[in-house]
N, CA and C atoms as a LAMMPS dump frame, in Angstrom:
ITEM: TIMESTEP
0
ITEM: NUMBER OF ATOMS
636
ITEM: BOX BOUNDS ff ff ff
-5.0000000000000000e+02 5.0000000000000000e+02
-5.0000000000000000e+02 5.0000000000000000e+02
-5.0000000000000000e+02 5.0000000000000000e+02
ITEM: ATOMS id mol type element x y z
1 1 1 N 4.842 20.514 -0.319
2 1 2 C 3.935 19.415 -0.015
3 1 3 C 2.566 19.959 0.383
4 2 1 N 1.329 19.468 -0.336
5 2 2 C 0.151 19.444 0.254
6 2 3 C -0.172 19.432 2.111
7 3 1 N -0.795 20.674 2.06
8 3 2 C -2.129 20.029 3.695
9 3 3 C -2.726 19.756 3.46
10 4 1 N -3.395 18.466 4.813
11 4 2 C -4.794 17.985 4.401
12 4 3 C -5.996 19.33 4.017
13 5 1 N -5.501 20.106 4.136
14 5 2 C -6.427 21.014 3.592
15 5 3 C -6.398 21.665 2.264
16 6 1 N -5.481 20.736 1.692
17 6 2 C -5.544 21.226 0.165
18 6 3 C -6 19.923 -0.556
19 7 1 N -5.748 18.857 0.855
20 7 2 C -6.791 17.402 -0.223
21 7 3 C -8.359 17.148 -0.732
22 8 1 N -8.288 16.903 -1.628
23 8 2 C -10.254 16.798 -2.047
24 8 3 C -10.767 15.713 -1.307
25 9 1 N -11.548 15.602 -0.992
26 9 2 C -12.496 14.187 -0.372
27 9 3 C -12.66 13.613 -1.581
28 10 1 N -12.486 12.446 -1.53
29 10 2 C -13.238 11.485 -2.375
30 10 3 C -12.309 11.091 -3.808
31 11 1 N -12.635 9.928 -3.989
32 11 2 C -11.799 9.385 -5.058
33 11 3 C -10.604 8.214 -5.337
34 12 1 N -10.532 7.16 -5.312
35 12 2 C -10.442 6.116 -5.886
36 12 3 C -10.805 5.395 -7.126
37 13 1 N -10.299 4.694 -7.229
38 13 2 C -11.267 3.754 -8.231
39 13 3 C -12.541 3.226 -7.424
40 14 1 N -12.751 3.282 -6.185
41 14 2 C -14.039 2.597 -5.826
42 14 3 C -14.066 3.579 -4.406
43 15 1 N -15.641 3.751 -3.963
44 15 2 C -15.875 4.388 -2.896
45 15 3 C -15.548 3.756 -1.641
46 16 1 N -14.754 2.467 -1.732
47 16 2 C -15.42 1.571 -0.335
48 16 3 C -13.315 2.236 0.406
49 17 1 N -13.068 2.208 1.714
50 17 2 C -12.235 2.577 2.066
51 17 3 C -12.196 1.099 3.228
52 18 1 N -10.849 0.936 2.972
53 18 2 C -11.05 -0.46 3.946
54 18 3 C -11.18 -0.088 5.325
55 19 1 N -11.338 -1.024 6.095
56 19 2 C -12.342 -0.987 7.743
57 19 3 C -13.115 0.165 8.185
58 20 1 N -13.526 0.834 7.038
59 20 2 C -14.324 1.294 7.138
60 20 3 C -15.439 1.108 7.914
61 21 1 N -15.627 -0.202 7.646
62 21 2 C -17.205 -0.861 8.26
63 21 3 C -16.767 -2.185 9.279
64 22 1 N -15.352 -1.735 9.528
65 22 2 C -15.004 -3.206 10.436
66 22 3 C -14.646 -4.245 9.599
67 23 1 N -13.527 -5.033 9.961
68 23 2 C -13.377 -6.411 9.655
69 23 3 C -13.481 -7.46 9.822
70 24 1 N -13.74 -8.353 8.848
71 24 2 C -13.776 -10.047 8.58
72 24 3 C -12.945 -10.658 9.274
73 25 1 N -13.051 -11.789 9.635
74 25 2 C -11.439 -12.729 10.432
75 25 3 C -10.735 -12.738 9.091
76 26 1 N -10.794 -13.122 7.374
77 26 2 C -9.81 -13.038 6.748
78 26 3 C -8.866 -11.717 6.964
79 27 1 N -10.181 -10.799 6.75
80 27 2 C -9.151 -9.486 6.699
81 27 3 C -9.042 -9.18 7.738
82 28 1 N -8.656 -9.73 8.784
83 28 2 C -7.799 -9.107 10.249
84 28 3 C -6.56 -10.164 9.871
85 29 1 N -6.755 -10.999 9.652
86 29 2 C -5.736 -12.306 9.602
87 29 3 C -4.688 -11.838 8.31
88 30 1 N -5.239 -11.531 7.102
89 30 2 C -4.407 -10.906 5.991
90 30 3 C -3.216 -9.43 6.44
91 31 1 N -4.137 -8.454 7.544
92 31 2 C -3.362 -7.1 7.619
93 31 3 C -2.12 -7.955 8.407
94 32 1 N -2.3 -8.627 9.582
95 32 2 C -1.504 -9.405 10.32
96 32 3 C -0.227 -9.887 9.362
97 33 1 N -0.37 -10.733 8.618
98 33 2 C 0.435 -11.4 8.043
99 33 3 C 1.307 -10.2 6.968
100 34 1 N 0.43 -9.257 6.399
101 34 2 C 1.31 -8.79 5.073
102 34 3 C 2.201 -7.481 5.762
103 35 1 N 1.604 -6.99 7.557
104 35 2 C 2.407 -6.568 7.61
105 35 3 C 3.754 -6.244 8.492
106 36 1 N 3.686 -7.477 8.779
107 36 2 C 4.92 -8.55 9.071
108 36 3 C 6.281 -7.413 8.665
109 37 1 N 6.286 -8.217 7.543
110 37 2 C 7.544 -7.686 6.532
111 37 3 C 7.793 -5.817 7.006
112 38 1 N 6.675 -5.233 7.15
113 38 2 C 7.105 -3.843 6.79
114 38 3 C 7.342 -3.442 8.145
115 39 1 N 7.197 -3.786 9.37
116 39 2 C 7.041 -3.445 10.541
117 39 3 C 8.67 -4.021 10.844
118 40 1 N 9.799 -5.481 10.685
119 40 2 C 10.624 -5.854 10.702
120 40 3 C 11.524 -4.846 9.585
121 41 1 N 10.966 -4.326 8.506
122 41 2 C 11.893 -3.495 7.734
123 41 3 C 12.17 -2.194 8.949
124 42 1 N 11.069 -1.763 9.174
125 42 2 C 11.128 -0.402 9.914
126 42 3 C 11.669 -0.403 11.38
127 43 1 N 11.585 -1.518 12.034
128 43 2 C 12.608 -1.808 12.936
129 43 3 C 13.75 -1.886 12.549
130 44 1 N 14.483 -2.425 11.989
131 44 2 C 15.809 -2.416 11.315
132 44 3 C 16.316 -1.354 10.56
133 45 1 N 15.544 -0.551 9.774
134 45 2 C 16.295 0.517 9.131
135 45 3 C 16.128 1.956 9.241
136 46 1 N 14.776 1.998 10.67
137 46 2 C 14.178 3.235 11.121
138 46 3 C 14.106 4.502 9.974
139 47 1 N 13.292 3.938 8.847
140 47 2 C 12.695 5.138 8.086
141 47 3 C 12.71 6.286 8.547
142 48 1 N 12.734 8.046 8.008
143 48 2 C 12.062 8.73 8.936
144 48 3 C 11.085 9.116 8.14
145 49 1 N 10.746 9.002 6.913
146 49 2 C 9.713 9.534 6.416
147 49 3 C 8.62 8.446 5.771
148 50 1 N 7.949 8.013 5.762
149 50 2 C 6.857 7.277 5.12
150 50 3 C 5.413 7.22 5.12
151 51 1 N 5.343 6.479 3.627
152 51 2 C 3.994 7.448 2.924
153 51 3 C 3.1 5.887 2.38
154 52 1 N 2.321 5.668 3.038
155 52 2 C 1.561 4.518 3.099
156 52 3 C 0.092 4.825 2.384
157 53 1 N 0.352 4.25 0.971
158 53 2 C -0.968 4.164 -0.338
159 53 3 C -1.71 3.257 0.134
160 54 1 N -3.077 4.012 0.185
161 54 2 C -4.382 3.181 0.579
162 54 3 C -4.332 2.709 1.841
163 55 1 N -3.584 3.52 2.987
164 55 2 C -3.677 3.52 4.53
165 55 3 C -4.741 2.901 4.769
166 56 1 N -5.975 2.931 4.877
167 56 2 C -7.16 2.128 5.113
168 56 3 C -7.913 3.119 6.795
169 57 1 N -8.995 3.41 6.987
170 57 2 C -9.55 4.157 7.678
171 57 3 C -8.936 4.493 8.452
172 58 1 N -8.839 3.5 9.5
173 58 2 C -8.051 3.24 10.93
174 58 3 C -6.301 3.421 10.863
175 59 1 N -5.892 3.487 9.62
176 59 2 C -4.277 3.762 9.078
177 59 3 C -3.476 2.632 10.149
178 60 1 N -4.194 1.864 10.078
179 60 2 C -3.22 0.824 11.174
180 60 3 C -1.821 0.802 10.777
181 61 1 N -1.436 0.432 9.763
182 61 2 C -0.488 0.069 9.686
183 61 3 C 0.449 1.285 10.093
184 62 1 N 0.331 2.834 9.467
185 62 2 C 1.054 3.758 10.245
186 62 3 C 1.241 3.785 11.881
187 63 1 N -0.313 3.207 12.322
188 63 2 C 0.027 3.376 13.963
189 63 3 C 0.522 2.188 14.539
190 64 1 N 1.094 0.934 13.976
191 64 2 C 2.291 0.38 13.941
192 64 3 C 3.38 0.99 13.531
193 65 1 N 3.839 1.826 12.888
194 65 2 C 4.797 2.241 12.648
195 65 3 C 4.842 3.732 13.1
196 66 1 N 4.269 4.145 14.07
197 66 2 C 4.77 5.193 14.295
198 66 3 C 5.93 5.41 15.253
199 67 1 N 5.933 3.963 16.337
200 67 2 C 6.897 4.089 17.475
201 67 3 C 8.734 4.249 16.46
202 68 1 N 8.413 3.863 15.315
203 68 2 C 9.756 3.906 14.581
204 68 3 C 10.124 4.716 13.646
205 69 1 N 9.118 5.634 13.569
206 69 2 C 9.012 6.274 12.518
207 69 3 C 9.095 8.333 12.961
208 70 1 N 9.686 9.11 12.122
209 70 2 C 9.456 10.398 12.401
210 70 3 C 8.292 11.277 11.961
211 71 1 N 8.152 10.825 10.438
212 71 2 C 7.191 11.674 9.614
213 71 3 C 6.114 10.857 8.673
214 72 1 N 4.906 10.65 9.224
215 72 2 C 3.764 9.338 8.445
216 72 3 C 2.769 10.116 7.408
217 73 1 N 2.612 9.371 6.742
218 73 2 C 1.572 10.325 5.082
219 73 3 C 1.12 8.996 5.46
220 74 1 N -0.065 9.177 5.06
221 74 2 C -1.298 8.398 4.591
222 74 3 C -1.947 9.046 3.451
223 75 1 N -2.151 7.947 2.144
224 75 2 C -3.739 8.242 1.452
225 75 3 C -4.919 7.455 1.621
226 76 1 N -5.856 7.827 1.335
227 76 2 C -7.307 7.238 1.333
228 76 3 C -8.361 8.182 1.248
229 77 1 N -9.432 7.907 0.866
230 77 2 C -10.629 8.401 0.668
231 77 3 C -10.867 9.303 2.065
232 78 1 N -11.069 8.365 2.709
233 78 2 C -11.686 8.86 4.372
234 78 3 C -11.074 8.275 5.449
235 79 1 N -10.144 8.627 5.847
236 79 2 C -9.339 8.38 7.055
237 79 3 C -10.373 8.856 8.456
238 80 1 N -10.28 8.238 9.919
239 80 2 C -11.013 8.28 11.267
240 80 3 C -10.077 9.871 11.834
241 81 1 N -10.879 10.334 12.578
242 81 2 C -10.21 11.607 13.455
243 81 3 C -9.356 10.719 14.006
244 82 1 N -9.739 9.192 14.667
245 82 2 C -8.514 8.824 15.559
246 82 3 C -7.015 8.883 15.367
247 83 1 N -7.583 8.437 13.336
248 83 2 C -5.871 8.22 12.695
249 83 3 C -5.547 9.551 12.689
250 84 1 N -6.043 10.855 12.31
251 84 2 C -5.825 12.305 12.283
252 84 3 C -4.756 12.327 12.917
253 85 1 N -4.904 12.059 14.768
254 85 2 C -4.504 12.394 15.519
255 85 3 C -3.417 11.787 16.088
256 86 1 N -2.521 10.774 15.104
257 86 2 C -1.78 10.434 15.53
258 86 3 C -0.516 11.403 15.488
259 87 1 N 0.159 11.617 16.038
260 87 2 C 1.995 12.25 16.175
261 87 3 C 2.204 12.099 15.305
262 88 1 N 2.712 13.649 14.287
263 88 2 C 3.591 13.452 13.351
264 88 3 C 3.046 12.952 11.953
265 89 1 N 1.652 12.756 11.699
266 89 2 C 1.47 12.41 10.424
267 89 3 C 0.107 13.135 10.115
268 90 1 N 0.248 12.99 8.639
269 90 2 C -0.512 13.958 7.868
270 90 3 C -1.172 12.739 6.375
271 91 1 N -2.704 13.381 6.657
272 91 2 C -3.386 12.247 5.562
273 91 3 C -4.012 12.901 4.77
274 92 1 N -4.033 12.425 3.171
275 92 2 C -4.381 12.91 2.251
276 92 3 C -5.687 12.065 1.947
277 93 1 N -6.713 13.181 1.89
278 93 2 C -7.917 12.56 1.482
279 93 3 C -8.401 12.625 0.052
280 94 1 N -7.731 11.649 -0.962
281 94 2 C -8.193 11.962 -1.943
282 94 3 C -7.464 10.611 -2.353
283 95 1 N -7.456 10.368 -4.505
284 95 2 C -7.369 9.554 -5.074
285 95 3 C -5.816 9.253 -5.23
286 96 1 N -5.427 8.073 -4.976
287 96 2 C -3.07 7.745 -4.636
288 96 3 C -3.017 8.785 -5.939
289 97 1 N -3.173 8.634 -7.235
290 97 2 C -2.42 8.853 -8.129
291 97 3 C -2.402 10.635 -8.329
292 98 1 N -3.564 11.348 -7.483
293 98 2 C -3.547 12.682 -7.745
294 98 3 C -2.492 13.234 -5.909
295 99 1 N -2.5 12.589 -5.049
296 99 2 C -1.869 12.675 -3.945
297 99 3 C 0.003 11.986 -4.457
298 100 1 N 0.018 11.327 -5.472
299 100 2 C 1.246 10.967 -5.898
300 100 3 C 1.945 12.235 -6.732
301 101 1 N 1.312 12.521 -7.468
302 101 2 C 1.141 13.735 -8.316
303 101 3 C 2.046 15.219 -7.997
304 102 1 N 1.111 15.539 -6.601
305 102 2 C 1.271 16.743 -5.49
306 102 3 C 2.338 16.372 -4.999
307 103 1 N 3.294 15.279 -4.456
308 103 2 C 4.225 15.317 -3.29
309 103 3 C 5.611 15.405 -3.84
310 104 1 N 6.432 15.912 -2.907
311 104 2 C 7.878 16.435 -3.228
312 104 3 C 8.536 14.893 -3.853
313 105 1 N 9.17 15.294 -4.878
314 105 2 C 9.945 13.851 -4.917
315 105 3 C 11.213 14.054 -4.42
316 106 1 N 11.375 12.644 -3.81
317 106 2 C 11.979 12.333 -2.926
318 106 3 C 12.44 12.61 -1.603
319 107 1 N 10.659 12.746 -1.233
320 107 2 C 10.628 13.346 0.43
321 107 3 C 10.381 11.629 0.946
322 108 1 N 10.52 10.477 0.487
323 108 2 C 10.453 9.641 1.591
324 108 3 C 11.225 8.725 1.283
325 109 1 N 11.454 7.706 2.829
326 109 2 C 12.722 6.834 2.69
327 109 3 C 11.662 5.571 2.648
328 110 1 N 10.079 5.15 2.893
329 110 2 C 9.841 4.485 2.448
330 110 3 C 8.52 4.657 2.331
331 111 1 N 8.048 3.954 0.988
332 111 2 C 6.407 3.985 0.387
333 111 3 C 6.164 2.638 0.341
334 112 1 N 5.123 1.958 0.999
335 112 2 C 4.243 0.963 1.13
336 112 3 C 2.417 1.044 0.351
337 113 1 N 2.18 -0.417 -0.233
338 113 2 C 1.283 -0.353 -0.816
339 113 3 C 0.858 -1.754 -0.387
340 114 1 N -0.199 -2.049 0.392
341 114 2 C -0.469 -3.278 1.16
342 114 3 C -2.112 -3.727 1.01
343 115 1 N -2.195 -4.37 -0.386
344 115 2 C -3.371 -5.173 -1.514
345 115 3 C -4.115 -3.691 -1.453
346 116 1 N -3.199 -2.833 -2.271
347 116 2 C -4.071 -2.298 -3.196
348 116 3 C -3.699 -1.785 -4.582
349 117 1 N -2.539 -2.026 -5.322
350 117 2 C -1.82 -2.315 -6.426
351 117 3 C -3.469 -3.013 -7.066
352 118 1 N -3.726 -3.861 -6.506
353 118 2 C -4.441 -4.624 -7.777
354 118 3 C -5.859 -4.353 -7.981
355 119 1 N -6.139 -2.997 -6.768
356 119 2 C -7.417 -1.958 -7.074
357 119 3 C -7.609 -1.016 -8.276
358 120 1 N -6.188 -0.783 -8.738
359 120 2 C -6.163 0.629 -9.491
360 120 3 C -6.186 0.134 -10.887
361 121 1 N -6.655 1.402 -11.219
362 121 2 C -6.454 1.826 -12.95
363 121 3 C -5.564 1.345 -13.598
364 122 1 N -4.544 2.233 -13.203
365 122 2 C -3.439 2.236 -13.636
366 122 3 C -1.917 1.956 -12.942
367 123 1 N -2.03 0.496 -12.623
368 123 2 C -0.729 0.138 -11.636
369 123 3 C 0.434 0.561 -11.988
370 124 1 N 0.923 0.518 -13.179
371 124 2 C 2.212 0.89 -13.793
372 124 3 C 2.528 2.536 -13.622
373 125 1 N 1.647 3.292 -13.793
374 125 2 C 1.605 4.81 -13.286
375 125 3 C 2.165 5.11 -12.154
376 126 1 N 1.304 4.578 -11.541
377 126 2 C 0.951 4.455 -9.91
378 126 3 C 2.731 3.925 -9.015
379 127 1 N 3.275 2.564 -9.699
380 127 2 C 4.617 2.249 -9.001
381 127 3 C 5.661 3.742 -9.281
382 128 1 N 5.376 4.254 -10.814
383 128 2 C 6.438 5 -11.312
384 128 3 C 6.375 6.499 -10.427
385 129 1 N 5.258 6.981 -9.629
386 129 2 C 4.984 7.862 -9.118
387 129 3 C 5.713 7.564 -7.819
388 130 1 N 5.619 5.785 -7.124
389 130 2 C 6.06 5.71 -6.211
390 130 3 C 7.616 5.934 -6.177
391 131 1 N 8.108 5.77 -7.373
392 131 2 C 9.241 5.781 -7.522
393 131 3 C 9.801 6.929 -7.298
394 132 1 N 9.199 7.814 -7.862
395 132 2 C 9.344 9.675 -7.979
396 132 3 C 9.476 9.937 -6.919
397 133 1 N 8.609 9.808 -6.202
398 133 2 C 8.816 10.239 -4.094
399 133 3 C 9.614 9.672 -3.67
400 134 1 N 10.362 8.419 -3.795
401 134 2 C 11.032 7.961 -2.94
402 134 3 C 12.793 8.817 -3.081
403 135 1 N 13.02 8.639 -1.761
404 135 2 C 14.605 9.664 -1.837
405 135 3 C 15.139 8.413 -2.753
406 136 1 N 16.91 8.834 -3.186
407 136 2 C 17.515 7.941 -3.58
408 136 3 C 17.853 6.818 -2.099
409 137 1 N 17.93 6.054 -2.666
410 137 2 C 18 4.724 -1.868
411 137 3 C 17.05 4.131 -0.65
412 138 1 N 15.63 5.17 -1.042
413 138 2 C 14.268 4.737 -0.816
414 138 3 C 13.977 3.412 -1.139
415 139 1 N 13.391 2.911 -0.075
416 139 2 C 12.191 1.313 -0.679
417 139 3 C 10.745 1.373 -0.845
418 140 1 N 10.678 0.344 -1.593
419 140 2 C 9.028 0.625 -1.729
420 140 3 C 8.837 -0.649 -1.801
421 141 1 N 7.818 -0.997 -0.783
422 141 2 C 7.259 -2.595 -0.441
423 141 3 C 5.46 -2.798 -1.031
424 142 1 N 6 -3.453 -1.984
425 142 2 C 4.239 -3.749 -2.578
426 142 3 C 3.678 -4.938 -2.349
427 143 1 N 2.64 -5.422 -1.531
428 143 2 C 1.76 -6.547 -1.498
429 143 3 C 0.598 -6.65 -2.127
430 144 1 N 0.287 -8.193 -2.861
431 144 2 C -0.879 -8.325 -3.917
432 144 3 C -1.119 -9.468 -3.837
433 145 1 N -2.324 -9.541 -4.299
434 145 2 C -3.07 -11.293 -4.036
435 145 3 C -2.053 -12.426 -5.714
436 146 1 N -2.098 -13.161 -5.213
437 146 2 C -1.707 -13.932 -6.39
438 146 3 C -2.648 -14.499 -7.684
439 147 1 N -2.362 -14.89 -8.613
440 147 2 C -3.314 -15.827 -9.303
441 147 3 C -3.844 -17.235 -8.843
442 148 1 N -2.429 -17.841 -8.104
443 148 2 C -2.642 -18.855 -7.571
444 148 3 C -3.863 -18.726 -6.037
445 149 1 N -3.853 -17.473 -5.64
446 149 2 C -5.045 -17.124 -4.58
447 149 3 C -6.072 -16.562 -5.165
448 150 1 N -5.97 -16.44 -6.21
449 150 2 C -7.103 -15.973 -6.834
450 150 3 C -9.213 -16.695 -6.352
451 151 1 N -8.808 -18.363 -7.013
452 151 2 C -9.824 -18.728 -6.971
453 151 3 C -10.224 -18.997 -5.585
454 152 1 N -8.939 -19.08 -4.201
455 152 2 C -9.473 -19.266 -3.428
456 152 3 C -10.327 -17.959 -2.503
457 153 1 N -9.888 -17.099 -2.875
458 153 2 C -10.129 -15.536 -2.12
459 153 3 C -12.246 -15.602 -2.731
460 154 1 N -11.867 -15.661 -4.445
461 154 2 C -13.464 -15.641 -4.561
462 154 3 C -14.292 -16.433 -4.266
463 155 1 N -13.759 -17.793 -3.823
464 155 2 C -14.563 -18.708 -3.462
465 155 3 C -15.513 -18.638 -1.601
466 156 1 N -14.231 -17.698 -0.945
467 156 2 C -14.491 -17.012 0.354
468 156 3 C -15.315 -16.44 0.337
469 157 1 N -15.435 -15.429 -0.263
470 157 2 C -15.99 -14.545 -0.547
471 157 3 C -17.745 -14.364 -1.243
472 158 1 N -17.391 -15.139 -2.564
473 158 2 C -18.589 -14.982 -3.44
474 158 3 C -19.575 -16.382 -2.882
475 159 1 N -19.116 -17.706 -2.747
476 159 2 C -19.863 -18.527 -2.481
477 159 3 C -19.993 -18.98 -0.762
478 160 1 N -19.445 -18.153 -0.111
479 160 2 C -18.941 -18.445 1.448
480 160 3 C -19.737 -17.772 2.054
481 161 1 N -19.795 -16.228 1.327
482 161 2 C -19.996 -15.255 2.148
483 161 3 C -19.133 -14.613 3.033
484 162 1 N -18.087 -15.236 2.947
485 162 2 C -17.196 -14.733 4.314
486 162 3 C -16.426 -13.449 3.945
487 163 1 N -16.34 -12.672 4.838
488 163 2 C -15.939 -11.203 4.403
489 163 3 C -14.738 -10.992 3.859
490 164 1 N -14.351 -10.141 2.604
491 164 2 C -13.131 -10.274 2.907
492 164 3 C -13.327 -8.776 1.703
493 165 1 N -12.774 -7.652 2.084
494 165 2 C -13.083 -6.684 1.662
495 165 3 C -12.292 -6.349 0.027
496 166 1 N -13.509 -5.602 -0.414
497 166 2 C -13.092 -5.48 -2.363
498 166 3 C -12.531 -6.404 -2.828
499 167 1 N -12.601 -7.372 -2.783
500 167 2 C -12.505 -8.578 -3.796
501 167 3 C -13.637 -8.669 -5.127
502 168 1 N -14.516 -7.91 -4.801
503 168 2 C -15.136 -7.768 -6.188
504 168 3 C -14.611 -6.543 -7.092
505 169 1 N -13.651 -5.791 -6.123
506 169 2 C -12.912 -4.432 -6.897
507 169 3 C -11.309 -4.83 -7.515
508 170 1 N -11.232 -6.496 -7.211
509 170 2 C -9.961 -6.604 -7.656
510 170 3 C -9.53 -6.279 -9.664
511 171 1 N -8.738 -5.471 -9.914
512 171 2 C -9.03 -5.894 -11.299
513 171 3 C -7.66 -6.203 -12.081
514 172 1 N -7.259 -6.797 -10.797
515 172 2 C -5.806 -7.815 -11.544
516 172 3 C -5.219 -8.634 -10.616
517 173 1 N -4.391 -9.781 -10.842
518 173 2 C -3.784 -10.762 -9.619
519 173 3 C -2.421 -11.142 -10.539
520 174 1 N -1.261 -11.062 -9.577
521 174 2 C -0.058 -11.187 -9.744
522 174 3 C 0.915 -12.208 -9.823
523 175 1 N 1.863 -12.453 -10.444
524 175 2 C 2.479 -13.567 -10.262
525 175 3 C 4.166 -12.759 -10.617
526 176 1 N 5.369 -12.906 -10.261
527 176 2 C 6.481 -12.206 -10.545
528 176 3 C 6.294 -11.842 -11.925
529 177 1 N 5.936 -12.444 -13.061
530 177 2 C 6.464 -12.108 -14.445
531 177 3 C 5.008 -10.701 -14.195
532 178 1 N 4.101 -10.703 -13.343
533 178 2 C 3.511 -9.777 -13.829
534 178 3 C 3.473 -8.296 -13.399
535 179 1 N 4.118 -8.64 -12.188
536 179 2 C 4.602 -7.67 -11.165
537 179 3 C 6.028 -6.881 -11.822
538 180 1 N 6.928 -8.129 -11.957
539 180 2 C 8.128 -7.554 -12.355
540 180 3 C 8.63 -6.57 -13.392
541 181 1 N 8.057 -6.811 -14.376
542 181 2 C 8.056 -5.528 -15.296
543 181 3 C 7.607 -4.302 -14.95
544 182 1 N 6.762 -3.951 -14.548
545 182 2 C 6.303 -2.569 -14.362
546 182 3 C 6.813 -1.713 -13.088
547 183 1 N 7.329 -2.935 -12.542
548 183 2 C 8.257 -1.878 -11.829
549 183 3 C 9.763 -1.772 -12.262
550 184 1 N 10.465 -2.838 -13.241
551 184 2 C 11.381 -2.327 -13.721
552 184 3 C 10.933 -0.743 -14.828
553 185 1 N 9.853 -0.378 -15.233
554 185 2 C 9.455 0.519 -16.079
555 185 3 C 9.296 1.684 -15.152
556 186 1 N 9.321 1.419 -14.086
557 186 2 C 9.199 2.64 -13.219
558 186 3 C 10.393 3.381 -13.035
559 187 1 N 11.374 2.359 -13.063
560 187 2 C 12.866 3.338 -12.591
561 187 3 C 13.405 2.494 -11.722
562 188 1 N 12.958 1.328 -10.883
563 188 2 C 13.946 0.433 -10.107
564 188 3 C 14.552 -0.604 -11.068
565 189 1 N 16.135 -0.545 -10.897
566 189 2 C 17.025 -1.437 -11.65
567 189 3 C 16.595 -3.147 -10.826
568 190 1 N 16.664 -4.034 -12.09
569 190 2 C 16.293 -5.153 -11.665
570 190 3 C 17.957 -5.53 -10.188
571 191 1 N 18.919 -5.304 -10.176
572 191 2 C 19.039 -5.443 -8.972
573 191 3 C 18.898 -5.313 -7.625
574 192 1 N 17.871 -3.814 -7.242
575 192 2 C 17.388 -3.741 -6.297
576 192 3 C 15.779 -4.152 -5.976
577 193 1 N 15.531 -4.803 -6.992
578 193 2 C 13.588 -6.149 -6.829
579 193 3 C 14.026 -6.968 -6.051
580 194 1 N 13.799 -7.048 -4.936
581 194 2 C 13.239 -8.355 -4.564
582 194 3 C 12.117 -9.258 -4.285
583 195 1 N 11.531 -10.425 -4.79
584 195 2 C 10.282 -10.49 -5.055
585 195 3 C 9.772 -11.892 -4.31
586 196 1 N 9.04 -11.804 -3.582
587 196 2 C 8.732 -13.199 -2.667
588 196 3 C 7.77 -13.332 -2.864
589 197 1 N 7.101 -14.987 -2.969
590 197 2 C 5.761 -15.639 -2.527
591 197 3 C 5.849 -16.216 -1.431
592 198 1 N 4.416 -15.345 -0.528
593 198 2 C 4.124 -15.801 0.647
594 198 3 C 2.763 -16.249 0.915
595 199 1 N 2.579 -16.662 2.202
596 199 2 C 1.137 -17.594 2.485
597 199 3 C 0.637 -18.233 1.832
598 200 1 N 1.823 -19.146 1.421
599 200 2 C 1.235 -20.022 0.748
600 200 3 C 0.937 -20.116 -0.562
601 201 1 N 1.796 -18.973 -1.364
602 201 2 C 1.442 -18.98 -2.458
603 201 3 C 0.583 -17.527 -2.975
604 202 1 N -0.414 -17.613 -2.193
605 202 2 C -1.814 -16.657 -2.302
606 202 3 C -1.09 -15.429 -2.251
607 203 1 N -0.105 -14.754 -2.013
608 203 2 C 0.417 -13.103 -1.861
609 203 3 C 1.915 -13.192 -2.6
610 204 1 N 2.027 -12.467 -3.244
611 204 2 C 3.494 -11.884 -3.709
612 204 3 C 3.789 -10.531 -2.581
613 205 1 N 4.809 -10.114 -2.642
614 205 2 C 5.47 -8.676 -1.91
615 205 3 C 6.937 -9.007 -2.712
616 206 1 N 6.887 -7.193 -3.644
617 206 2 C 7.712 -7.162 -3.898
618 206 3 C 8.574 -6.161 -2.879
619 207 1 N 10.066 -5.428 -2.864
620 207 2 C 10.6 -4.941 -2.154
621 207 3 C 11.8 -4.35 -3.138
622 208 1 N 11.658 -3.134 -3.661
623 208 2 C 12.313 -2.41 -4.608
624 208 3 C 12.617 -1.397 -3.974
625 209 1 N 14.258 -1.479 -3.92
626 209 2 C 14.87 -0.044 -3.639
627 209 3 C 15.303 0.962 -5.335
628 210 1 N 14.948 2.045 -4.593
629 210 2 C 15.605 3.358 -6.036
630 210 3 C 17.161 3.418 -6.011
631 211 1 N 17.752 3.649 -6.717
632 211 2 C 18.794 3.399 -6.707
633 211 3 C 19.518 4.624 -6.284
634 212 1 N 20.787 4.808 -5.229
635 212 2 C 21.072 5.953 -4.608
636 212 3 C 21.925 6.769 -5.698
């Protein structure tokens, strides 16, 4: 496995790294809600290894999960010294799919991807890589804006003004038939998908285990 000292700075599909610059009430209200689900998984099945795509500056969501957790990966562009310094985890500063690339497969029991599936290039790559890392009977929890949230997110956003970060970097929105395939192409058997619409519609999260 990579040290952060073998990660490159820089690289995404887009330069912007979320809270970077602080957040919007949507996007405090969105991290809240999507990560619900992964914080109740990790209470219940105490991961010890997990590797959280597109952590976001502040890696919140790892420092929710660290009280349950043994061993935390983060990617992103530019992670804070604060997140550095949390216990036990190690962040890769560079682009998911070249940090997917580098890591042992099946060094983790769970990989999370929380709205940024619908940033990338190449999503279908990107799940099948997640797939690769995960141990056998690993999960991998993906959250994405819907179609049906589609017009309301740009309407926030583009005619509102109201903040709500890379929504002009979105370059796809989900609905099961569109989600569901590409991660059956990755390597999860359609019996371990499970696939929910939440808030209303506006978010899918799927929840795919590898098969042991």
């Amino acid at each position: 496995m990579p040290t952060s000292a073998d990660a490159r700075p820089h690289v995404t599909d887009t330069d912007a790294v979320h809270g970077e610059h602080g957040f919007g009430f949507l996007d405090r209200l969105g991290i809240v809600l999507r990560s619900r689900a992964v914080l109740s998984f990790a209470r219940r099945e105490r991961p010890a290894a997990v590797l959280d795509l597109g952590c976001g500056y502040d890696a919140g969501l790892l420092r929710q999960l660290a009280p349950h957790v043994t061993r935390l990966v983060g990617v992103d562009l530019r992670v804070s010294a604060a997140a550095k310094a949390l216990p036990g985890s190690l962040f890769l500063e560079q682009r998911i799919d070249e940090a997917l690339a580098a890591l042992d497969e099946g060094a983790f029991d769970l990989v999370t991807m929380m709205s940024v599936l619908e940033h990338l290039e190449d999503g279908p790559a990107t799940l099948a890589g997640c797939h690769r890392v995960l141990r056998p009977g690993g999960t991998l929890i993906v959250h994405v804006p819907t179609w049906q949230g589609k017009p309301v997110l740009e309407w926030f956003a583009f005619r509102r003004g109201v903040a709500t970060e890379g929504i002009n970097d979105h370059r796809m929105y989900y609905g099961v038939r569109d989600l569901w395939p590409p991660l059956i192409a990755a390597g999860f058997e359609p019996r371990n998908v499970r696939m929910r619409y939440h808030t209303g519609g506006f978010a899918l999260r799927a929840v795919a285990r590898r098969a042991a």
